[in-house]
C-alpha positions as CSV (number, residue, x, y, z in Angstrom):
1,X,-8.0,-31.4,28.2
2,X,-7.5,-29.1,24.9
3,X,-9.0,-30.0,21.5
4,X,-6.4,-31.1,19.1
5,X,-6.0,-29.1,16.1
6,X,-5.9,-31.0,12.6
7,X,-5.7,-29.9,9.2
8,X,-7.7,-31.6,6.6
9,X,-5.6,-33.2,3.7
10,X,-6.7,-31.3,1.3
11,X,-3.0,-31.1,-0.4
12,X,-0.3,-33.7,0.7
13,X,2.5,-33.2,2.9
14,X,4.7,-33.1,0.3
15,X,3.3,-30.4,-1.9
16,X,2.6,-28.1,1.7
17,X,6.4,-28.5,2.1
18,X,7.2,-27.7,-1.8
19,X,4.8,-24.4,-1.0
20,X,6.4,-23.3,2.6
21,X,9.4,-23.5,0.9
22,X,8.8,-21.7,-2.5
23,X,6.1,-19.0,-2.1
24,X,7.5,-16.0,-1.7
25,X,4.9,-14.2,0.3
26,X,6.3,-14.7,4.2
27,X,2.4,-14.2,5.4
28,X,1.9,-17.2,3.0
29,X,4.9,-19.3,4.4
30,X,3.6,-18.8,7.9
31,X,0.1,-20.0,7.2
32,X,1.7,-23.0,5.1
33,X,4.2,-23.8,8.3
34,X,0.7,-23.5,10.2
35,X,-1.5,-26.5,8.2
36,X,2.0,-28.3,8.0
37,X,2.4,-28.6,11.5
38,X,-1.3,-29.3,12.2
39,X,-1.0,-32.0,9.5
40,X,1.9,-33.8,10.5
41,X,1.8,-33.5,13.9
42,X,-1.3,-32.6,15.0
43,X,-2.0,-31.3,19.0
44,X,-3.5,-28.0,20.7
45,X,-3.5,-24.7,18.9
46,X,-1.4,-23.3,21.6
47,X,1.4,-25.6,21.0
48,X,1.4,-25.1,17.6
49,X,1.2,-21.3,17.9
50,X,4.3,-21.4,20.5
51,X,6.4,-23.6,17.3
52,X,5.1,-21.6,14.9
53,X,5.5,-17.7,16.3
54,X,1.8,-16.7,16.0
55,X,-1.3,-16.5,18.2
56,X,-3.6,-18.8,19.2
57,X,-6.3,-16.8,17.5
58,X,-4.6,-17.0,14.1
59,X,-4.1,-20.7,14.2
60,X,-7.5,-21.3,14.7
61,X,-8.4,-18.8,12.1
62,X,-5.9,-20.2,9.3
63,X,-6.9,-24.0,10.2
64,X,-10.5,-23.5,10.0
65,X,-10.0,-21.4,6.8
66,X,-7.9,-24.1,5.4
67,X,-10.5,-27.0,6.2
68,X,-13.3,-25.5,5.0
69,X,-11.6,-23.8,1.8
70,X,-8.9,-25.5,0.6
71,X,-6.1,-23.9,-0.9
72,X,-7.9,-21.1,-1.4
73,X,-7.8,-20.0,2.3
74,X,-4.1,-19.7,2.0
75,X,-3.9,-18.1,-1.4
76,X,-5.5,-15.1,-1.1
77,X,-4.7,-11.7,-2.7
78,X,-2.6,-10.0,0.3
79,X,-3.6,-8.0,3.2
80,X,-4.6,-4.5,1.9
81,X,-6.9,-3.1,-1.1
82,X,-10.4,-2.3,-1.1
83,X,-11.9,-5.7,-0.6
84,X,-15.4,-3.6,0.4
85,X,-15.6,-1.5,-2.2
86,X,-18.9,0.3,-3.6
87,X,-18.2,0.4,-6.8
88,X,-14.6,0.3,-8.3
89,X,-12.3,3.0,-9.0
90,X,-13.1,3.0,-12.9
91,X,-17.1,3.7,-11.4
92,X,-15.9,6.4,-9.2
93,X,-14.3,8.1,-12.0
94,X,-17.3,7.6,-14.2
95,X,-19.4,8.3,-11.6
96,X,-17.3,11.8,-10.7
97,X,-16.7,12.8,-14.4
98,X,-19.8,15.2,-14.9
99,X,-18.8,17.1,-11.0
100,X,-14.9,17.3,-12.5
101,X,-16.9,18.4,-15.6
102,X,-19.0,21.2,-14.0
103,X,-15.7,22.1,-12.0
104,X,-14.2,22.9,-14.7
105,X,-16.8,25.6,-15.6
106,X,-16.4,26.9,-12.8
107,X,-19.6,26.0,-10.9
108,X,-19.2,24.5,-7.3
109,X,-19.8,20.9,-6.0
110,X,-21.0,20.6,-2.9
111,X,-20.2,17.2,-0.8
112,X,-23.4,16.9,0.4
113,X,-24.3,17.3,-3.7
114,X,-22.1,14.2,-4.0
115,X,-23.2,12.3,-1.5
116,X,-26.8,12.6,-2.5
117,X,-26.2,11.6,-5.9
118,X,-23.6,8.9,-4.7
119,X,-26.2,7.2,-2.5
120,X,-28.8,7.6,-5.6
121,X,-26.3,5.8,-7.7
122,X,-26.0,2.9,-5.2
123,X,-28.9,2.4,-3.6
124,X,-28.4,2.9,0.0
125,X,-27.7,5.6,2.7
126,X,-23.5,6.2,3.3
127,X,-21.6,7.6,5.8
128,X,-19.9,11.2,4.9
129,X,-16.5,10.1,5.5
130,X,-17.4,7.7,2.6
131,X,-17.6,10.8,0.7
132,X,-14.4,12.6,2.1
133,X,-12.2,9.5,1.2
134,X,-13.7,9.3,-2.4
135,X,-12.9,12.5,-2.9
136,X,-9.6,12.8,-1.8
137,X,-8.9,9.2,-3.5
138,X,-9.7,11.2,-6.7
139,X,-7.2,14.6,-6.0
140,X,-10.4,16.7,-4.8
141,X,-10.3,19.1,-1.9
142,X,-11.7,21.6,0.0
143,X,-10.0,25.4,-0.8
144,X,-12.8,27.5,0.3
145,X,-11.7,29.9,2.3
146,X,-13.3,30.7,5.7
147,X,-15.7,34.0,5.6
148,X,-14.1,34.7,9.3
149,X,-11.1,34.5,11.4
150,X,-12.4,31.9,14.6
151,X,-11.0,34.7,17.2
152,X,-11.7,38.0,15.4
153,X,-13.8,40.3,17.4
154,X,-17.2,41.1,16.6
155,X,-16.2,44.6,15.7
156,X,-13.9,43.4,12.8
157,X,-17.2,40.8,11.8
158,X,-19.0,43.9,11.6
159,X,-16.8,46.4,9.9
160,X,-15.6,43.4,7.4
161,X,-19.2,43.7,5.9
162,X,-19.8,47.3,5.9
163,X,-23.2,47.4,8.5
164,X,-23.1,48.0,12.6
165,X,-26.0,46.8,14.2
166,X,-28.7,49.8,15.5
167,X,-27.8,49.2,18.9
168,X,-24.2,48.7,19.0
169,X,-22.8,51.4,21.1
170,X,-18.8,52.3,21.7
């Protein structure tokens, strides 16, 4: 036999009902018809996922969260945004100010250059993609131009830069 799933009365039916019906967040309504469910009529997570339109998996998730939080499990800021953030976007600014700065003069910034200096400002090794979305997140890019065409012939590699090799015969 399946365990039942219960929510803990941490608010009363009453004000679950008042919040199902007013918040105006529909991922908030769902988890609210979730604990409402579970607190009136409690029974298996797969029952109450078939009544409710969800998953199993997010029952379980959203009751647990709800027993052990409160209302604060329900009530959360949304889905997106940068919840793992380094530092915030105000830091990365900051932090990219003197490489806008040198920029600006017309000296180059390398990403590795950033990357070194970003890992010196917070302590730990990142991945480079780390570095490529900071970047971009901030309006840089990349217009270097490539020194070579990918399917010129060596000839034109050699002409391009005015030297043949000794042994390079026609």
């Amino acid at each position: 036999m399946a365990r039942i799933t219960r929510a803990a009365s941490h608010l009363s039916e009453e004000e679950i009902k008042t919040r199902l019906k007013l918040d105006p967040r529909p991922w908030c309504r769902q988890r609210w018809l979730i604990i409402y469910t579970a607190l009136v009529d409690p029974r298996e997570a797969a029952d109450i996922a078939k009544h409710t339109g969800t998953s199993v998996a997010m029952v379980h998730q959203v009751i647990s969260a709800y027993n052990r939080l409160g209302i604060d499990a329900v009530e959360t800021p949304g889905k997106g945004g940068r919840r793992h953030q380094y530092v915030s976007l105000e830091e990365e600014q900051a932090f990219l100010a003197p490489f806008f700065s040198r920029a600006e003069r017309g000296e180059i910034a390398t990403a590795g250059e950033i990357k070194r200096a970003f890992e010196a400002h917070i302590g730990h090794e990142v991945h480079k993609s780390t570095i490529s979305r900071l970047l971009s997140r901030h309006g840089w890019r990349k217009p270097m131009p490539r020194p070579l065409h990918p399917q010129s012939s060596r000839m034109d590699c050699m002409t391009k830069y005015g030297y043949l090799p000794i042994s390079f015969s026609l």
